[in-house]
C-alpha positions as a Markdown table, in Angstrom:
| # | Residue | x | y | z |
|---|---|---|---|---|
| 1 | Unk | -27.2 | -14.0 | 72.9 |
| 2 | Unk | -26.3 | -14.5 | 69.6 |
| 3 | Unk | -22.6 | -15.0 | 69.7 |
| 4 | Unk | -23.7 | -17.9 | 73.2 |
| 5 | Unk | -25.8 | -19.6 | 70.3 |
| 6 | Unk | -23.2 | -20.0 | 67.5 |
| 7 | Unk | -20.9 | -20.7 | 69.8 |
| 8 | Unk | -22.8 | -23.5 | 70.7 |
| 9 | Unk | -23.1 | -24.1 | 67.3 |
| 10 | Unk | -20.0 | -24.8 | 66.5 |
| 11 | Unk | -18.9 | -26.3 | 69.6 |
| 12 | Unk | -16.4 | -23.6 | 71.5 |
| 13 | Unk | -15.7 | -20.6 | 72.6 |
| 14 | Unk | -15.2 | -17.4 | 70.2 |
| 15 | Unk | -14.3 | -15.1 | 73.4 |
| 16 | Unk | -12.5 | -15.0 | 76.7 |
| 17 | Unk | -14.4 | -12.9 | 78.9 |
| 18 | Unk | -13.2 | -11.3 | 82.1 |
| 19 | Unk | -14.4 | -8.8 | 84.0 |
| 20 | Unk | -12.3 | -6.5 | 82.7 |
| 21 | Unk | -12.0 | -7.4 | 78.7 |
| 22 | Unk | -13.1 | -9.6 | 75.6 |
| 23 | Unk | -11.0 | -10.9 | 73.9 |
| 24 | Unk | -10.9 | -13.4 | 70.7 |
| 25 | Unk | -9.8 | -16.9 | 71.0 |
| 26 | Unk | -8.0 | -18.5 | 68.4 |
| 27 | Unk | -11.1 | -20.1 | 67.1 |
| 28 | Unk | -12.6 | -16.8 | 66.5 |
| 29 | Unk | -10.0 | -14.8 | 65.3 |
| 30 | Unk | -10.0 | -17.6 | 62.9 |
| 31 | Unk | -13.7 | -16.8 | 62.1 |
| 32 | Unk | -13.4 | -13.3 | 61.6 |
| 33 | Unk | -10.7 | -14.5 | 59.1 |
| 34 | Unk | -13.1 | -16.5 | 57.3 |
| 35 | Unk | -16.0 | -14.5 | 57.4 |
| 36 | Unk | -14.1 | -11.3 | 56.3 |
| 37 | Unk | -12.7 | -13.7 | 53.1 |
| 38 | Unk | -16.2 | -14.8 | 53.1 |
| 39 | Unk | -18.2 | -11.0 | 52.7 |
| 40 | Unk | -15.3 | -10.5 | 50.4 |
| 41 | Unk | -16.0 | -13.6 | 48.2 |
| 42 | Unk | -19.8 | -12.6 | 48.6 |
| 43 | Unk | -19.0 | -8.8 | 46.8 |
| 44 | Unk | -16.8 | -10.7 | 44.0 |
| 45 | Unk | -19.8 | -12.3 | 43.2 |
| 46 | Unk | -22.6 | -9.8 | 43.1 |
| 47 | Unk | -20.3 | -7.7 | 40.9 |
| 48 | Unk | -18.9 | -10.8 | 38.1 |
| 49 | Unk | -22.7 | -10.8 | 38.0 |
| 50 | Unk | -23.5 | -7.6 | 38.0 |
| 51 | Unk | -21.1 | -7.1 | 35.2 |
| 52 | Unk | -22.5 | -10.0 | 33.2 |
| 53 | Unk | -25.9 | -9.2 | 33.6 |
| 54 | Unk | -24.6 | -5.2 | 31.8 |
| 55 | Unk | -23.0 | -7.2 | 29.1 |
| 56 | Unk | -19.4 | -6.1 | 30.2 |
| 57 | Unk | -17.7 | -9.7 | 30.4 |
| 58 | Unk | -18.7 | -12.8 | 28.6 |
| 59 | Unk | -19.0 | -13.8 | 24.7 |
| 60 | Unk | -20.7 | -12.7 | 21.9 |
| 61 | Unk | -20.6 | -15.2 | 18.3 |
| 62 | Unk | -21.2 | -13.9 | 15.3 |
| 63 | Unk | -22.4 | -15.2 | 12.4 |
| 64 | Unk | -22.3 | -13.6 | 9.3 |
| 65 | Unk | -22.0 | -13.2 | 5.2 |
| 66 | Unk | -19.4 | -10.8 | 3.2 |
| 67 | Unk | -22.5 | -8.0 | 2.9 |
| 68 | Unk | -22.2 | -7.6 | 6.6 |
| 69 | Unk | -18.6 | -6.2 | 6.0 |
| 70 | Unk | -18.9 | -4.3 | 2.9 |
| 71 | Unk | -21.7 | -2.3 | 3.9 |
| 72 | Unk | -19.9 | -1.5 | 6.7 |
| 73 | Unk | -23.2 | -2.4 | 9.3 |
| 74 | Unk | -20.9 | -5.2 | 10.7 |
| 75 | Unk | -17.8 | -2.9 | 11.6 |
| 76 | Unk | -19.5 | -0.1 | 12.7 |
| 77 | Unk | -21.1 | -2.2 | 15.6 |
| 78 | Unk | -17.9 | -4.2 | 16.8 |
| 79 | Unk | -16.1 | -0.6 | 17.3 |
| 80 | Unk | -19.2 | 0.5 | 19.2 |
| 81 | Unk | -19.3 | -2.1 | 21.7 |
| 82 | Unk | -15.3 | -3.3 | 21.9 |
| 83 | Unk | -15.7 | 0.7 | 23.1 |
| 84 | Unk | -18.8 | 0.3 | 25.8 |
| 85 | Unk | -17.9 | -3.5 | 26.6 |
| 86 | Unk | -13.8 | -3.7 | 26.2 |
| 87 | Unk | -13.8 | -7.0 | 28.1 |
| 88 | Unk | -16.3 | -9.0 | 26.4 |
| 89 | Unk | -14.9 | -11.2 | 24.1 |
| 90 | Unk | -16.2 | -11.0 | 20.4 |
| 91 | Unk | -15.6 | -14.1 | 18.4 |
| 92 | Unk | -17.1 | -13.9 | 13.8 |
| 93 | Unk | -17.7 | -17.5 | 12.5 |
| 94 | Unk | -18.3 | -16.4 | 8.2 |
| 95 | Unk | -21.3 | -18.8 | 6.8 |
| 96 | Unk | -23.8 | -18.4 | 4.1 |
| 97 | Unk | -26.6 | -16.5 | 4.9 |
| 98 | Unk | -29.4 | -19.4 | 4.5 |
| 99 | Unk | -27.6 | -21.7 | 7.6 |
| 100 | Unk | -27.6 | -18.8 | 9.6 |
| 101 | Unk | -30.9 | -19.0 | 11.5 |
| 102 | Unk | -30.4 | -22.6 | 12.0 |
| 103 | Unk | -27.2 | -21.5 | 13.7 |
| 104 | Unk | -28.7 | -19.2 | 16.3 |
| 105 | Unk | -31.4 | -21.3 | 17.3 |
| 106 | Unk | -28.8 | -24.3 | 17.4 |
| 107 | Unk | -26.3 | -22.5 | 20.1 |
| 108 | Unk | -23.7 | -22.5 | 17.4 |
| 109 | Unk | -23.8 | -18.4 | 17.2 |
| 110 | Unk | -25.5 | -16.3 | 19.0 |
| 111 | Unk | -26.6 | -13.7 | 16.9 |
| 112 | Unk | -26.7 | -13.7 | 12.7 |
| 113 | Unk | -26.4 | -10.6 | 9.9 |
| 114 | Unk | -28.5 | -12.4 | 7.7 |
| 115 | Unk | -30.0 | -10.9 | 4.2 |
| 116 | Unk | -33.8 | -10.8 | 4.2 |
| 117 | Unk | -34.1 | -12.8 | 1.3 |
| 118 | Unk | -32.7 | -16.2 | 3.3 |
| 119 | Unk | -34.7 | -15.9 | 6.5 |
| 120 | Unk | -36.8 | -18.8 | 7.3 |
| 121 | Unk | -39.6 | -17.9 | 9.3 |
| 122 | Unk | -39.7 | -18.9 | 13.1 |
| 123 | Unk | -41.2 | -16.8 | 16.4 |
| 124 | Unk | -37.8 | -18.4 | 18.3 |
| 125 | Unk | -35.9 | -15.9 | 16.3 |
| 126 | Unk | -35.9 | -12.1 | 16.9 |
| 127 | Unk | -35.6 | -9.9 | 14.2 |
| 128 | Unk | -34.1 | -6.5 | 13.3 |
| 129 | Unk | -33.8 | -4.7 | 10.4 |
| 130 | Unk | -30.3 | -2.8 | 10.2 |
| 131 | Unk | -30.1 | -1.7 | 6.7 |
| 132 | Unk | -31.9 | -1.7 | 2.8 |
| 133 | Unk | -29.7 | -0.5 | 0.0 |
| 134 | Unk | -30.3 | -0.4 | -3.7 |
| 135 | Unk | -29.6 | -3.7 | -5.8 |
| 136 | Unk | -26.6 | -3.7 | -8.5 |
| 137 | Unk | -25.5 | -6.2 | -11.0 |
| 138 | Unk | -21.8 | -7.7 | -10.6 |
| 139 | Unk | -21.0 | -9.2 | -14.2 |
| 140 | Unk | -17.9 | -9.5 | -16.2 |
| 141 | Unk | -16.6 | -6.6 | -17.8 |
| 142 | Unk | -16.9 | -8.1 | -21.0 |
| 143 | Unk | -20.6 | -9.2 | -20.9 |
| 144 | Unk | -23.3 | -8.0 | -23.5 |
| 145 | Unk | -24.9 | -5.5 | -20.6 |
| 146 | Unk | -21.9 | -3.5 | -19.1 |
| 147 | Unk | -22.3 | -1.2 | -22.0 |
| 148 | Unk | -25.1 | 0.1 | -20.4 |
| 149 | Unk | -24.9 | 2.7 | -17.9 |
| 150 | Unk | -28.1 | 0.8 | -16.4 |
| 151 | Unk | -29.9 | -2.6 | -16.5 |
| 152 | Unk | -33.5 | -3.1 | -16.1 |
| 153 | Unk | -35.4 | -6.4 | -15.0 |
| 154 | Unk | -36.7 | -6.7 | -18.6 |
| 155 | Unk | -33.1 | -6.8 | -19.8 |
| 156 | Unk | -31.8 | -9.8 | -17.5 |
| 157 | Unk | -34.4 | -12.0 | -19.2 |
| 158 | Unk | -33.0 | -14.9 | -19.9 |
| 159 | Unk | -29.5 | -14.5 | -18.6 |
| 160 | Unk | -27.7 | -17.0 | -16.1 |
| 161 | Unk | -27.9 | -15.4 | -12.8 |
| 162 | Unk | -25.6 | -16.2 | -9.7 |
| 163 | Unk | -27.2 | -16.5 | -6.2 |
| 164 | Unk | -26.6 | -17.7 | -2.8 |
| 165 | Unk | -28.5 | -21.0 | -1.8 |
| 166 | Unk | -31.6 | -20.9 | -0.8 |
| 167 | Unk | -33.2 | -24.5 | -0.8 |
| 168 | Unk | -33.0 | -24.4 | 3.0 |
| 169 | Unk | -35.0 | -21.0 | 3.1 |
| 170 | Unk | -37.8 | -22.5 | 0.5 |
| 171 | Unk | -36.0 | -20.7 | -2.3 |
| 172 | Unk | -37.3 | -16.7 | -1.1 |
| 173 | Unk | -34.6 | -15.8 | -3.2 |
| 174 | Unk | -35.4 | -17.3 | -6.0 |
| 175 | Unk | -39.2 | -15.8 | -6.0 |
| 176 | Unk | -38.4 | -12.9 | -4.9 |
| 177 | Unk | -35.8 | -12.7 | -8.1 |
| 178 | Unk | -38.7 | -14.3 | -10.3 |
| 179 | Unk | -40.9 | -11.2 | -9.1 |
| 180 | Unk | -38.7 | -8.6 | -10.0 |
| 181 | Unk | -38.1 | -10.4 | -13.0 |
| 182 | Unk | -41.5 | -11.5 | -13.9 |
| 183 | Unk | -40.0 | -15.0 | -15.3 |
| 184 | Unk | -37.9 | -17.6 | -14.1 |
| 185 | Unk | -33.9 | -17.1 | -15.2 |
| 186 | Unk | -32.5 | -19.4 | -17.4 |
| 187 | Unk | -30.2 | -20.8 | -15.6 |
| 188 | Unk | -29.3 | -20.0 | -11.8 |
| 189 | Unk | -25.6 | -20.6 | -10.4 |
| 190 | Unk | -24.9 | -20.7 | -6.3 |
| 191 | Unk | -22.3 | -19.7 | -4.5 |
| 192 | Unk | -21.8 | -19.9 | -0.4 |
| 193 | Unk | -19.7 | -16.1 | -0.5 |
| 194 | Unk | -19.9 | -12.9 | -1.6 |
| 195 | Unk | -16.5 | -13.4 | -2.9 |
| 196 | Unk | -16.9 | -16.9 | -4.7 |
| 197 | Unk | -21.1 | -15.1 | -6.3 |
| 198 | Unk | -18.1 | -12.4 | -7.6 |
| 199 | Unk | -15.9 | -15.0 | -8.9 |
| 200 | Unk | -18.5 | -17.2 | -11.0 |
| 201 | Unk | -19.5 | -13.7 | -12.8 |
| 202 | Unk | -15.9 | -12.5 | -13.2 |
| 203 | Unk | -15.7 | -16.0 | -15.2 |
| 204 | Unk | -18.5 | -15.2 | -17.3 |
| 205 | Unk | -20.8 | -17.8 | -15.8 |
| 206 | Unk | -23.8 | -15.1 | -15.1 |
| 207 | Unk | -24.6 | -11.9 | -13.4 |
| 208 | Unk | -25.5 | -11.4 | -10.1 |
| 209 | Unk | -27.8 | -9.2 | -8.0 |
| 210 | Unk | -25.7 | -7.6 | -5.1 |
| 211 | Unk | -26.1 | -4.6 | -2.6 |
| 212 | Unk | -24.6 | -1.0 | -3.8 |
| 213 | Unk | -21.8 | -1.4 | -1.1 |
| 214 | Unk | -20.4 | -4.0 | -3.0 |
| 215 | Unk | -19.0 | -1.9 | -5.8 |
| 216 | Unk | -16.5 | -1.0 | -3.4 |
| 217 | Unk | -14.7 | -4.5 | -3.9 |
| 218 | Unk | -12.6 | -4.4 | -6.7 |
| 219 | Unk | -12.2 | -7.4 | -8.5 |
| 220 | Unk | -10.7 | -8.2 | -11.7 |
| 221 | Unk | -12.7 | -8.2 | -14.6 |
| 222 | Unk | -15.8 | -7.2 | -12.4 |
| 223 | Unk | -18.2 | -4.3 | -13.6 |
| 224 | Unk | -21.0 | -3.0 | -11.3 |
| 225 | Unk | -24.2 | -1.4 | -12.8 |
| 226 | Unk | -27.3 | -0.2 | -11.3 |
| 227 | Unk | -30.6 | -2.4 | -11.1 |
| 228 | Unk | -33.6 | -0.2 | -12.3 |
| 229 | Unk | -37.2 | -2.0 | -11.8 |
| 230 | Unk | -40.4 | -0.4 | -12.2 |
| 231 | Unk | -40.7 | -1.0 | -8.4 |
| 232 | Unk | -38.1 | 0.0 | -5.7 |
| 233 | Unk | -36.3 | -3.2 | -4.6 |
| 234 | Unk | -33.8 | -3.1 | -1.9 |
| 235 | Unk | -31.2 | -5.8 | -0.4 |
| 236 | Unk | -32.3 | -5.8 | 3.7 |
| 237 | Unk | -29.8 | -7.0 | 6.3 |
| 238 | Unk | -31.3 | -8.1 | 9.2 |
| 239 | Unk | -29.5 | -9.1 | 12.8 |
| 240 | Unk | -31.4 | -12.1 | 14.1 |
| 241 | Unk | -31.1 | -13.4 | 17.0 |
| 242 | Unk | -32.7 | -16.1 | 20.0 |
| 243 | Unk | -36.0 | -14.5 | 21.5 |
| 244 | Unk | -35.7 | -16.2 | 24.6 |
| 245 | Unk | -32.1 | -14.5 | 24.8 |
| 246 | Unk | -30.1 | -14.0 | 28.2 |
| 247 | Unk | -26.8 | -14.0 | 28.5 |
| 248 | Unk | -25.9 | -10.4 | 29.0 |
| 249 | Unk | -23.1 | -10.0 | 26.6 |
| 250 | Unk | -25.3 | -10.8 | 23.7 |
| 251 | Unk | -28.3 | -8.7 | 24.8 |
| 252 | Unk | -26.1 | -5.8 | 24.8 |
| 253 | Unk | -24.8 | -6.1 | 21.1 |
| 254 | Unk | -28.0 | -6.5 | 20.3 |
| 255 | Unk | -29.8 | -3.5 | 21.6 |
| 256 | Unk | -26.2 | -1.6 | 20.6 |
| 257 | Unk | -26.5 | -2.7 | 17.0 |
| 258 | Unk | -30.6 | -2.1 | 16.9 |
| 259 | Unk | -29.9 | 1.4 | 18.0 |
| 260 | Unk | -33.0 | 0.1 | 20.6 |
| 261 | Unk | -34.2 | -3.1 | 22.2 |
| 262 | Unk | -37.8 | -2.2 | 21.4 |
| 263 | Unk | -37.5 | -2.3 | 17.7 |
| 264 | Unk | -37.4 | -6.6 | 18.1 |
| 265 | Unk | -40.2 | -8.2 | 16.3 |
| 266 | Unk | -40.9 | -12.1 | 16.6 |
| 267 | Unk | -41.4 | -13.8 | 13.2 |
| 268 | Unk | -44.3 | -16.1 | 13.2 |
């Protein structure tokens, strides 16, 4: 009854029937054609999706600062998922870390390793902590303080120090610095990079606060000693990311690089 009803349907007969046989007409072997490409079509789909949905095709962009790299976090995390998720397509814009939230929330990346220090609060961003190491201070080799073996908050006192902006995050940086501190520095330099913060105290222009990793970039007429404050500070690096996130390639960096989607908290 059902084949009488679409053949009616579609206005002919899908069958020649005899006493003897069925057979297909043209029109229907045409259908099973059709239908056959159709189920086909059908399976293609479920399984792009399917795939999406896992993460293994689509794009992931990245936004991050030098840190990312030197500490390694960054590197470690694209080997992992290129490995679990060969297809997806994994594309790094480098930008300072204080435009970084702005560009997650504004579709221009996707996900952000972003210090703590330039994070601008906002519950539309997720937030994970990846790594804390202990602070150092990049100067010029030939500056008053590299002949210590050490340098304390009370010694930086009223030397120029080099930082990345952080108008657009309120200036965290800058109070977080005057904390450790416990005054204001003289003067305060900014750089957008890792590389150019380096540079200006190469030059001489002032020293700057950087995590350990860093001493493992060798630049001329750089010297790296370690920051010792009565409290334990630490530079964080975060991965932020949308809340509301759902394309599937993204999601699974995330929860790869977080070691766990459950360890997400909303900043508000």
């Amino acid at each position: 009854m059902q084949i009488r009803a679409l053949e009616n349907e579609i206005g002919g007969a899908l069958f020649v029937r005899t006493s003897r046989r069925v057979e297909l007409t043209e029109a229907g072997a045409l259908l099973v054609v059709e239908a056959q490409r159709a189920v086909a079509q059908a399976e293609r789909a479920k399984a792009i999706v399917q795939q999406s949905l896992r993460g293994d095709i689509g794009k992931v962009r990245i936004g991050y600062a030098g840190n990312a790299i030197l500490t390694g976090k960054m590197t470690d995390h694209l080997r992992a998922f290129r490995k679990a998720h060969p297809a997806a397509e994994i594309e790094l814009r480098e930008m300072p870390p204080s435009r970084q939230a702005e560009a997650v929330l504004t579709g221009e990346v996707d996900v952000g390793y972003c210090a703590a220090f330039a994070l601008k609060v906002d519950p539309r961003l997720s937030v994970r902590p990846i790594g804390a190491w202990p602070l150092v201070v990049a100067m010029a080799e030939e500056h008053t303080l590299a002949a210590h073996r050490r340098v304390t908050p009370k010694m930086l006192a009223g030397e120029p120090l080099i930082m990345f902006p952080s108008e657009e995050a309120g200036g965290d940086a800058l109070k977080r610095v005057i904390l450790v501190m416990g005054r204001e520095p003289r003067r305060v330099h900014r750089a957008d990079t890792t590389l150019s913060m380096l540079s200006l105290a190469g030059a001489g222009l002032g020293v700057a606060l950087a995590p350990k990793p860093l001493i493992q970039v060798k630049v001329p007429r750089i010297v790296y000693r370690p920051f010792v404050a009565p409290e334990s500070v630490f530079a964080e690096l975060l991965l932020i990311g949308r809340a509301d996130e759902t394309a599937g390639a993204v999601r699974a960096f995330v929860k790869l690089a977080s070691g766990s989607s459950d360890r997400a908290t909303s900043r508000s």
